[in-house]
C-alpha positions in Angstrom: 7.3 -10.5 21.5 4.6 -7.5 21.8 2.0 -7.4 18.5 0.4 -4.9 17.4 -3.5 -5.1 15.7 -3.5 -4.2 11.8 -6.2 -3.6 9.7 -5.8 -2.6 6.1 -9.6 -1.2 4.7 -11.3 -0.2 1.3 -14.4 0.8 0.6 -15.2 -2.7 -1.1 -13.9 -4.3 2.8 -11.3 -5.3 4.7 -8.1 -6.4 3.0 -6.1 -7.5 5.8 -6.6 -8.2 9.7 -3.6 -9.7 12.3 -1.3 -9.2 14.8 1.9 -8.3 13.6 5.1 -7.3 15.7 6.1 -4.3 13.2 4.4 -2.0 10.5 6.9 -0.2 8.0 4.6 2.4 5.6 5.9 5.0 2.8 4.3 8.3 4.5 3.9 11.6 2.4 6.7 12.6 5.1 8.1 9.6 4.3 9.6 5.9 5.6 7.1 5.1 9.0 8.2 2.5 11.2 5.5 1.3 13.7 5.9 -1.3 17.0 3.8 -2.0 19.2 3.2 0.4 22.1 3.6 3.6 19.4 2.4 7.1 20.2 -1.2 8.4 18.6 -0.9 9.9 15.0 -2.5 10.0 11.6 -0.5 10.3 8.8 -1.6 10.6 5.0 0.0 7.4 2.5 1.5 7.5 -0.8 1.3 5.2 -3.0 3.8 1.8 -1.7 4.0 -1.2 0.0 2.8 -1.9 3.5 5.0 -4.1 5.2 4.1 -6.1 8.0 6.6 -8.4 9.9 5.6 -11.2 12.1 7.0 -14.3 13.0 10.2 -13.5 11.0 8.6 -12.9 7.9 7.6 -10.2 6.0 4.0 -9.7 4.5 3.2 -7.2 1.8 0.1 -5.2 0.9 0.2 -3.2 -1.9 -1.8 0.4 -1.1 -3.0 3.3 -3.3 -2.6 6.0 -0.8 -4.2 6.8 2.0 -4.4 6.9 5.6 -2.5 5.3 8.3 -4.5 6.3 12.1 -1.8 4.6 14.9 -3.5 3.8 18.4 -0.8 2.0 21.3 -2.6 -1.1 20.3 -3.8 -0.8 16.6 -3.1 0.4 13.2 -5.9 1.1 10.8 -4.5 2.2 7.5 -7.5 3.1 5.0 -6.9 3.3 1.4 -8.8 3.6 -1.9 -8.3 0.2 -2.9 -5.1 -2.0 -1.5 -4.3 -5.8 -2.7 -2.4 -8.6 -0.5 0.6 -9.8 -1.9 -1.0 -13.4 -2.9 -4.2 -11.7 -4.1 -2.3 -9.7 -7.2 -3.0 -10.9 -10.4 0.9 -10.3 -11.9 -0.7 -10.6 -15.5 -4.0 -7.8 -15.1 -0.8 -5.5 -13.0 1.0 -5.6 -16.3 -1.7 -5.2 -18.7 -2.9 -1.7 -16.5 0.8 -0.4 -16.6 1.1 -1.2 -20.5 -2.3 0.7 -20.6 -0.9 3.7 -18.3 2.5 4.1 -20.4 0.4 3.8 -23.4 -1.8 6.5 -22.7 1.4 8.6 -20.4 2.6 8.8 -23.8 -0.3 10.3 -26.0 -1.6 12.3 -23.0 -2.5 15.8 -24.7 -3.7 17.4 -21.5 -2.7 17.8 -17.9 -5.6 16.0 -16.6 -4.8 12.7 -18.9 -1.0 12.9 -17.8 -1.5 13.0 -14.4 -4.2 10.0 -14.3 -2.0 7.8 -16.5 0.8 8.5 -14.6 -1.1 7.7 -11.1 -2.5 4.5 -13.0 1.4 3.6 -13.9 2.6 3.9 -10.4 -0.5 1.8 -9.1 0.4 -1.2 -11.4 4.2 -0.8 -10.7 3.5 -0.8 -7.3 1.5 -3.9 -7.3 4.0 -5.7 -10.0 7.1 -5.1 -7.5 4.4 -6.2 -4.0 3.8 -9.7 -5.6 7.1 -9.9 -7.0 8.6 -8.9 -3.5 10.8 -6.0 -4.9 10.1 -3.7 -1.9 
C-alpha cells in the first residue's frame, strides 16, 4: 500500500516522523482526510486529534491548532505544542482542565474566559487522545 511522509512540529521539536498510509485532521473547514498522492493545500487546524493509520492501526497526536501544509508525498502539520498519544501524562491533562473549569467559572473578563476556555479544550483534547476517545 502507498505511504505518505508525516511530520508533526512545535517550536520545542519534532513530535512525530513516519510513513503512514492515511492522515485524518479536524480542519477549521472541518473533517480532512489525506492519502497518499493528495493534491497541494494548506489548511489552518483546530484544536483535535491527528490521526494517523498505518499498518491497520491507528496512532493519535493530540494538536493545539495549527497548520497542516499537504505536498503528493508529505504532510507537515505545525502546531503550538502537540503530544503523542503515549507521551500524555493522563494525571497533569486532568489537573490543567480542573484548573481551566476552575478559572472558566470565576472568569470576570472576556480575555480570562476565553483563555480558560482554550486551556479547557487543550486538556480535554489530550484526556480523550490518550484515552483513545476520538
Amino acid at each position: 500500500m502507498k505511504t505518505v511522509q508525516v511530520n508533526v512540529v512545535t517550536p520545542d521539536g519534532p513530535v512525530y516522523d513516519a510513513e503512514v498510509e492515511m492522515v485524518s485532521v479536524k480542519a477549521q473547514s472541518g473533517e480532512l482526510g489525506i492519502l497518499p498522492g493528495h493534491i497541494p493545500m494548506v489548511a489552518p487546524l483546530k484544536i483535535g486529534a491527528v490521526r494517523l493509520k498505518k499498518g491497520g492501526s491507528t496512532e493519535l497526536v493530540a494538536v493545539s491548532g495549527g497548520f497542516i501544509e499537504v505536498r503528493p508525498d508529505n504532510v507537515t502539520i505545525l502546531a503550538q505544542s502537540a503530544e503523542a498519544s503515549e507521551d500524555i501524562d493522563v494525571e497533569r491533562a486532568q489537573a490543567a482542565k480542573e484548573r481551566a473549569e476552575r478559572r472558566l467559572n470565576k472568569a470576570e473578563g472576556d480575555v480570562d474566559a476565553i483563555r480558560a476556555e482554550l486551556a479547557l479544550k487543550k486538556a480535554i483534547n489530550r484526556i480523550d487522545v490518550k484515552n483513545n476517545r476520538m
